[in-house]
C-alpha positions in Angstrom: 7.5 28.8 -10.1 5.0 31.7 -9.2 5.0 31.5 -5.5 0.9 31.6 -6.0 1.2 28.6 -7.5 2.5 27.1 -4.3 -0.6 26.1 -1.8 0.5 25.2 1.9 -1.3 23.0 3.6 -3.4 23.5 6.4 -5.4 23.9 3.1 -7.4 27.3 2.8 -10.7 27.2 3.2 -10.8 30.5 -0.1 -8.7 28.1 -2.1 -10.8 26.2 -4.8 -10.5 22.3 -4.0 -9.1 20.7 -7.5 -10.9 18.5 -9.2 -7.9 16.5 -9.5 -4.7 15.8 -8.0 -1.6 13.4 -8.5 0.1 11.9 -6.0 4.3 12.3 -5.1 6.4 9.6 -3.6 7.2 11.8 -0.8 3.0 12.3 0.5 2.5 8.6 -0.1 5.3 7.7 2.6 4.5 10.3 4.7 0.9 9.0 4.8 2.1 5.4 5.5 5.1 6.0 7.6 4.5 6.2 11.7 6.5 9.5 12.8 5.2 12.2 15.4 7.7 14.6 14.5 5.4 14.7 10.9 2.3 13.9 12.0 0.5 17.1 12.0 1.6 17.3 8.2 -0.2 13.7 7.8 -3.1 14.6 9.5 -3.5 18.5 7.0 -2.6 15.7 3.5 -5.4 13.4 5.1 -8.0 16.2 5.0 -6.8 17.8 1.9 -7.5 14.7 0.2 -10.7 14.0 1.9 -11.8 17.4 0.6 -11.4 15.8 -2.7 -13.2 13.2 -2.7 -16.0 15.1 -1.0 -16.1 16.3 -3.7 -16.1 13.7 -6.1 -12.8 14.4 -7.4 -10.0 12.2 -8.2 -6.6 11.1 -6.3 -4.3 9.1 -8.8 -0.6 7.8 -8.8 1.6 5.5 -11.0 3.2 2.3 -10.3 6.3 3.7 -10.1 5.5 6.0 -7.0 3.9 2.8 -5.7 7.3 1.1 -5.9 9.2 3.3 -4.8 7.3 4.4 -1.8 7.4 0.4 -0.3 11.3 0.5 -1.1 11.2 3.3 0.8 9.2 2.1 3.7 10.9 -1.0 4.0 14.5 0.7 3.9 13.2 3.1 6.9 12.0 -0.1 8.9 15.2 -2.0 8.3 17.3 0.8 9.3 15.4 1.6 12.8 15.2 -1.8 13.8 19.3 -2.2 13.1 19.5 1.5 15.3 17.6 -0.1 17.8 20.1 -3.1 18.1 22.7 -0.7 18.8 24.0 0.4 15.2 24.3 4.1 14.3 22.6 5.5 11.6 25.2 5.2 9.2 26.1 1.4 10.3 22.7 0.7 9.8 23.0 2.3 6.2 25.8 0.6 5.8 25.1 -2.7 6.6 21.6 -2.6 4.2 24.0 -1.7 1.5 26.4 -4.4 1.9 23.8 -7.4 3.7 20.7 -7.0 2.7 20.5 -9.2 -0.4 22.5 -11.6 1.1 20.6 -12.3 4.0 17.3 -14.2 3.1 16.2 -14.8 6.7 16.4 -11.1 6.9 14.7 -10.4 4.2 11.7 -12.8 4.9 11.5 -10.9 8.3 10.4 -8.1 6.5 7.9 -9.0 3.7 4.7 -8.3 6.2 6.1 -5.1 6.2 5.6 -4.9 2.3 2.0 -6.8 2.5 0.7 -4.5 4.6 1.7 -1.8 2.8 -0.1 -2.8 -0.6 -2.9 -3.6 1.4 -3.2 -0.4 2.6 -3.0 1.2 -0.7 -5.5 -1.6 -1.9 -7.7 0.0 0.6 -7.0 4.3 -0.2 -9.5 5.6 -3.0 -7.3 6.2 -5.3 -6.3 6.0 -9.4 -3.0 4.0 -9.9 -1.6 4.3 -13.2 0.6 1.9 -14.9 4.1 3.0 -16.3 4.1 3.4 -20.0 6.8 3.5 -22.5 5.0 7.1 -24.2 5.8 8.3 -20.4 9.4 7.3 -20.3 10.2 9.3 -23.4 8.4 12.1 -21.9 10.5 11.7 -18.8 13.6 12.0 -20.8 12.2 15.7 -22.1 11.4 16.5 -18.9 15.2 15.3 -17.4 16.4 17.6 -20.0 14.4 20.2 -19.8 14.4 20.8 -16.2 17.2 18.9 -14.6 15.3 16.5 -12.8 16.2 13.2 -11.4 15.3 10.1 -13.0 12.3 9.4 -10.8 10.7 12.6 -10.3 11.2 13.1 -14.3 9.2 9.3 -14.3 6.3 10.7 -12.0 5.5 14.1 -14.0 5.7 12.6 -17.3 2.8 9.7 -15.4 0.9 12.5 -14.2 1.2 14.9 -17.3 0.4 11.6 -19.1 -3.2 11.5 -17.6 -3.7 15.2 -17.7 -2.7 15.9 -14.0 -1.5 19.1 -13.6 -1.9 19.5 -9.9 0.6 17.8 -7.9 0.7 16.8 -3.9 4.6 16.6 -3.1 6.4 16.8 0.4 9.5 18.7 -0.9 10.2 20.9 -3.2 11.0 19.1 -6.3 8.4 20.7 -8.6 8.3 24.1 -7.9 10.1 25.2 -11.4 7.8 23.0 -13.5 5.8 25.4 -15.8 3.7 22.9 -17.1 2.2 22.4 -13.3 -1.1 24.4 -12.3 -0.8 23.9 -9.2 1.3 22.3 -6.1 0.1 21.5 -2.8 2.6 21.0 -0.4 3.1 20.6 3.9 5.4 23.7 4.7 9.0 22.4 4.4 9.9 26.8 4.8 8.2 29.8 5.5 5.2 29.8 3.6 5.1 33.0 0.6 3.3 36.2 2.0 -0.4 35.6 2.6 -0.2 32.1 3.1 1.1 31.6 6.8 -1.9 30.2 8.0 
């Protein structure tokens, strides 16, 4: 992808706010998720998207980023509780693997977790799509086409679907898409000449 193609948030003020944008899996976690170490990224998505609807522009998702961002979530809470019991990281991995299903008790600890997160999206301003079958055999092109993983395949062909061609993302997943206008990211590298900010 053209590197001018790529905007970094803090968002530029001489950058034309889309009318538009479609949400990743990786901006909806890091907008629910409680970590300092990302926060400053939060707080630049958070305004980005405000400029949006500011502008009475829209903010829309799919079902399947839904999902996968409260699998997600709940994994990452899981995992820093058992870390805080003692377990290393990859005991804690491990044992989620091998105990999670098994353990109802365990698993009933967690469901708030998982209510408040749907409330919280209840609450944000913003378009959820349902997953279609038209967008599953678009995914498949995409997969082909590009070499993407199943999911992120699922998410374009959702957002391409509706007509999205901008696209919030965390990482850099679609940055050889041609079909995408435009990608608004949080710098996960040094930002492209002209764009440090």
């Amino acid at each position: 992808m053209n590197p001018n193609k790529i905007v970094y948030f803090p968002f530029p003020q001489h950058v034309k706010v889309p009318e538009k944008i479609f949400l990743d899996t990786s901006i909806v976690i890091l907008l629910m998720l409680s970590n300092p170490e990302f926060d400053h990224q939060k707080h630049y998505v958070q305004d980005f998207l405000k400029l949006i609807l500011d502008k009475k522009g829209e903010i829309a998702t799919c079902s399947h980023v839904i999902q996968e961002a409260s699998y997600v979530i709940l994994r990452s809470k899981i995992e820093d509780d058992l870390i805080m019991q003692g377990l290393t990281e990859v005991e804690a991995q491990n044992w989620i693997t091998t105990h999670y299903k098994k353990d109802k008790k365990f698993i009933d600890k967690y469901i708030p977790q998982i209510s408040i997160f749907c409330q919280w999206v209840s609450s944000q301003d913003w378009v959820i799509f349902p997953d279609t079958t038209d967008s599953m055999g678009k995914a498949v092109k995409l997969m082909e086409k590009y070499s993407l993983l199943p999911r992120d395949a699922f998410i374009l062909a959702n957002a391409f679907d509706r007509k999205y061609k901008s696209i919030a993302v965390k990482d850099k997943d679609f940055n050889n898409i041609d079909e995408i206008d435009m990608v608004y990211s949080p710098r996960y590298d040094k930002p492209p000449k002209g764009q440090e900010g």
